[in-house]
N, C-alpha and C positions, 0 to 999 in steps of 0.2 A: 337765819342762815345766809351765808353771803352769796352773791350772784357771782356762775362761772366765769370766771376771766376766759374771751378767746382771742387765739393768736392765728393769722394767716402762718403757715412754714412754708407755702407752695402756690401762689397763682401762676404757675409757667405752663401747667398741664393741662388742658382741658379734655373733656370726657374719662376723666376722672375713676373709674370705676371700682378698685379694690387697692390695697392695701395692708401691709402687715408689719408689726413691731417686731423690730432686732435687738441684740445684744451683740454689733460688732464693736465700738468703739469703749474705751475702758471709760468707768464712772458707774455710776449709779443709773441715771439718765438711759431711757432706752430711746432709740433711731427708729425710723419710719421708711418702709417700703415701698413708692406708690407706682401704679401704672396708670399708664393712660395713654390716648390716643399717640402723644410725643415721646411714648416708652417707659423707659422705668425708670426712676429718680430715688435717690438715696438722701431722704432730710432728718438732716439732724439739730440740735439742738446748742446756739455758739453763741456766749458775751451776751445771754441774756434774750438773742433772738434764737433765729435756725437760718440754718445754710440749708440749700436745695440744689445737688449734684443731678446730673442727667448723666446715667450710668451704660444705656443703650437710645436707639431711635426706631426700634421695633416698637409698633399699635398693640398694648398689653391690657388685656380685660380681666388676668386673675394673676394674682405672683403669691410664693411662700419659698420660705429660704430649708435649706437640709444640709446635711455632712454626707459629702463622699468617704468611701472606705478610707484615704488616705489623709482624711479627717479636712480636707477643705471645704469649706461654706458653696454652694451652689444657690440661684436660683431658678423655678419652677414656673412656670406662665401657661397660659391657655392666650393664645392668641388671634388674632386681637380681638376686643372687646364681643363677645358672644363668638369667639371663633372658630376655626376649625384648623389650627394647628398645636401643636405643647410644644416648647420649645427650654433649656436647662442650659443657662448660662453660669458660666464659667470663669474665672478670672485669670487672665496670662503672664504670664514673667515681667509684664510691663503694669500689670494692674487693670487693663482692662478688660472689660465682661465681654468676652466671647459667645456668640449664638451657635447652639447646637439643637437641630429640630431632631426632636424624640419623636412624634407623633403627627399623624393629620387625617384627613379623612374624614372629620365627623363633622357635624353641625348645630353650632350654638353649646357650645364651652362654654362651662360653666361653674367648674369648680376644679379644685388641685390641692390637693394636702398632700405633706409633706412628714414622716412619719418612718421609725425602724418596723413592719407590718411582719416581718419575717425574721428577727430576731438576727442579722446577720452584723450588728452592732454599727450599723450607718444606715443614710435614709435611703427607701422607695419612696417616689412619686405617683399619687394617686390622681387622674383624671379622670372629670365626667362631662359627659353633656345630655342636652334632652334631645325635644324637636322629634320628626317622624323615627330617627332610628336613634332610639336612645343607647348608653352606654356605661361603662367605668373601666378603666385598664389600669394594671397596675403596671409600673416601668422601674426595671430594675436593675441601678449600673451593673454592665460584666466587668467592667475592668476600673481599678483604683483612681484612676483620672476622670471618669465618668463621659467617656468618649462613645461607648458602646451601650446601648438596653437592650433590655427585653421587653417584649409585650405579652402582660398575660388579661383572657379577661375572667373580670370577676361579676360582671352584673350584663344584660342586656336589655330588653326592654321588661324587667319587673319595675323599674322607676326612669322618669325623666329627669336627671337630676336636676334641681335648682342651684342646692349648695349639698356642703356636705363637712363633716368637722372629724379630724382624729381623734379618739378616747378611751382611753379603758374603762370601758362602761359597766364591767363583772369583776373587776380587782384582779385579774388574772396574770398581771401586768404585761398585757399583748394589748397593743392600739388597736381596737374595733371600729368601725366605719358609720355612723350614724348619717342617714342622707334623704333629705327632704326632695320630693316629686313634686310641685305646684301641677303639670300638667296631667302629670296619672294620679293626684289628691292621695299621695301615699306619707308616710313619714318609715324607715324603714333602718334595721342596724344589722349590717352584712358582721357575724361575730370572728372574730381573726382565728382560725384553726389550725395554724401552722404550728 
């Protein structure tokens, strides 16, 4: 077996911490998400190397991207790094990502999925954290530009979250929530009842 080839696409970011694969740019090739202490970076894949854009300059510890109702791409953050805000940026008439904070208050963010949870045929935003007052809320655009949410909660302290992943884990084709507690030693799957 041959040994993997690896490529640097990013040393501009340090503290590093999450990440996620896209399909904005056409081709085969998928683009990479990353956040970190200097924001969120958009690297992609060009002439053999990768290009690495800096997208925002907000301290980002978790991103995943969604469609608003009016079918535009957003992204989803916990910030920063173990933090205690959620924030769903945007992009403007001019192309650049706009910051809108959806959420704060908690402590030690630590997950966000991004997911149709409610069948409204675009995504909710799911966030969690752990720490003394653990949580999950679900946020849900009101309006097609994704200017306004809602908070609903679905979980409090039955788990701390660590991470947590969308899936339809019963074939029912509703995304259910499967979401690991390192600190209350749970692993646990909230099933979508909507």
């Amino acid at each position: 077996k041959a040994e993997w080839k690896m490529h640097v696409i990013n040393d501009a970011g340090h503290m590093t911490h999450n990440l996620h694969p896209v399909r904005w740019d056409k081709g085969d090739a998928q683009q990479v998400v990353s956040g970190s202490k200097e924001g969120l970076w958009f690297n992609a894949p060009k002439d053999g190397g990768w290009t690495a854009t800096q997208l925002t300059n907000v301290a980002v510890g978790e991103v995943r991207d969604g469609k608003l109702p009016n079918g535009q791409t957003f992204l989803a953050t916990v910030e920063p790094m173990h933090g205690v805000a959620s924030a769903v940026y945007l992009r403007d008439a001019a192309g650049a990502w706009q910051r809108n904070q959806v959420l704060d208050g908690f402590k030690e963010g630590h997950a966000v999925a991004c997911a149709d949870f409610l069948g409204t045929g675009s995504d909710q935003v799911m966030v969690g954290w752990r720490g003394a007052d653990p949580g999950i809320r679900l946020l849900t655009p009101l309006d097609d530009a994704g200017k306004a949410w809602r908070t609903s909660v679905v979980s409090t302290k039955e788990i701390a979250v660590e991470d947590f992943k969308a899936a339809d884990l019963d074939g029912d084709g509703k995304p259910d929530l499967i979401v690991a507690g390192r600190q209350t030693k749970n692993l646990m799957i909230f099933w979508n009842a909507r």
